[in-house]
C-alpha positions as CSV (number, residue, x, y, z in Angstrom):
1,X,0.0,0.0,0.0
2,X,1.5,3.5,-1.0
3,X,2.0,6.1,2.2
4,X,-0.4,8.1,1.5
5,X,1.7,11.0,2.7
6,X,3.9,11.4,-0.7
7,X,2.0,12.2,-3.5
8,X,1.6,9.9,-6.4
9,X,1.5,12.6,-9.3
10,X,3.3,16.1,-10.9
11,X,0.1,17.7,-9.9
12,X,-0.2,16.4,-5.9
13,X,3.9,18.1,-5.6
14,X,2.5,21.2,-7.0
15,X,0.1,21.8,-4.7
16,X,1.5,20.6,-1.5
17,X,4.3,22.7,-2.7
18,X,2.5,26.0,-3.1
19,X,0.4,25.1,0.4
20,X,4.3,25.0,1.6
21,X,5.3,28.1,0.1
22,X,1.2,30.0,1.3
23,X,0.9,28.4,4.5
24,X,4.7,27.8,5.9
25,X,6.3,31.0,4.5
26,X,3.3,33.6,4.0
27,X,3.7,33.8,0.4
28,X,0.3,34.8,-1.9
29,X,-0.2,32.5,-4.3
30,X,-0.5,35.3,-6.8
31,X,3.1,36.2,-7.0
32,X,4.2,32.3,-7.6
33,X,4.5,31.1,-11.0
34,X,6.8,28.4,-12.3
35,X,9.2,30.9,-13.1
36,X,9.3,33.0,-10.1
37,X,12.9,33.0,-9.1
38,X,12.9,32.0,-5.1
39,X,14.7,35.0,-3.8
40,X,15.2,37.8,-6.0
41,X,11.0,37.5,-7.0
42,X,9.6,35.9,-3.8
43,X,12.0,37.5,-1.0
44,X,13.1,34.1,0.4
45,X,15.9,34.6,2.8
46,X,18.0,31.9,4.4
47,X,15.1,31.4,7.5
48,X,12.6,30.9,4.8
49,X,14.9,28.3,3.2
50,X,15.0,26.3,6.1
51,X,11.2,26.4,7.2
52,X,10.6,25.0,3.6
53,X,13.3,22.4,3.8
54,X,11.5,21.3,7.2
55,X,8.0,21.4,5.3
56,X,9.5,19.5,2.6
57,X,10.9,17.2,4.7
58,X,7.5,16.5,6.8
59,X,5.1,17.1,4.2
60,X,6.6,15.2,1.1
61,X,9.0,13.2,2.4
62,X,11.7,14.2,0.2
63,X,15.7,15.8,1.6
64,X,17.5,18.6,0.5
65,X,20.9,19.5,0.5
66,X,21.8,22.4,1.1
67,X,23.9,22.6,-2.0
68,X,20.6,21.5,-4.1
69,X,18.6,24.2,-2.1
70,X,21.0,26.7,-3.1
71,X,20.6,25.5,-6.6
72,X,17.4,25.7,-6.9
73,X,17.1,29.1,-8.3
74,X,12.8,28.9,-9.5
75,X,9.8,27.3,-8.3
76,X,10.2,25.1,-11.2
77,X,13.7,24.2,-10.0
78,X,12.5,23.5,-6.7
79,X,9.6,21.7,-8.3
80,X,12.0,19.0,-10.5
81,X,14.1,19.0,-7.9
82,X,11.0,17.6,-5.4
83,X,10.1,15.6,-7.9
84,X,13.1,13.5,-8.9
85,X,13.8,12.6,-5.2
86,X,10.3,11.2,-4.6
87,X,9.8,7.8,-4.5
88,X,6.8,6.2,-6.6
């Protein structure tokens, strides 16, 4: 039986991500698009980065380097990178 606590398509990491970027870091949906860079368009400091990398962790089950954080320039980024460390 799958653990129904990672998500099983593209779509299901979308949206838990953007509930981690709303309800974890205060951002309005409005200002995220794919293409949103993480800290010049959404104002994501270093605190930011590690309340996400916490949600992440807990919400999709998925670690982050820091390194691979730090890479992650978009949402898009951060979206591929979420979604070639889940397991399916």
């Amino acid at each position: 039986m799958p653990d129904s606590t990672i998500p099983d398509s593209t779509d299901s990491i979308r949206t838990e991500l953007h509930r981690i970027l709303e309800d974890d870091l205060d951002l309005s949906l409005t200002d995220v698009a794919p293409s949103a860079r993480l800290v010049d368009d959404l104002g994501i400091d270093s605190v930011a980065f590690a309340i996400g990398v916490v949600a992440i962790e807990e919400r999709l089950g998925v670690r982050l380097t820091e390194k691979e954080i730090a890479d992650a320039v978009s949402v898009a980024d951060l979206e591929q990178l979420i979604r070639s460390k889940v397991i399916t």
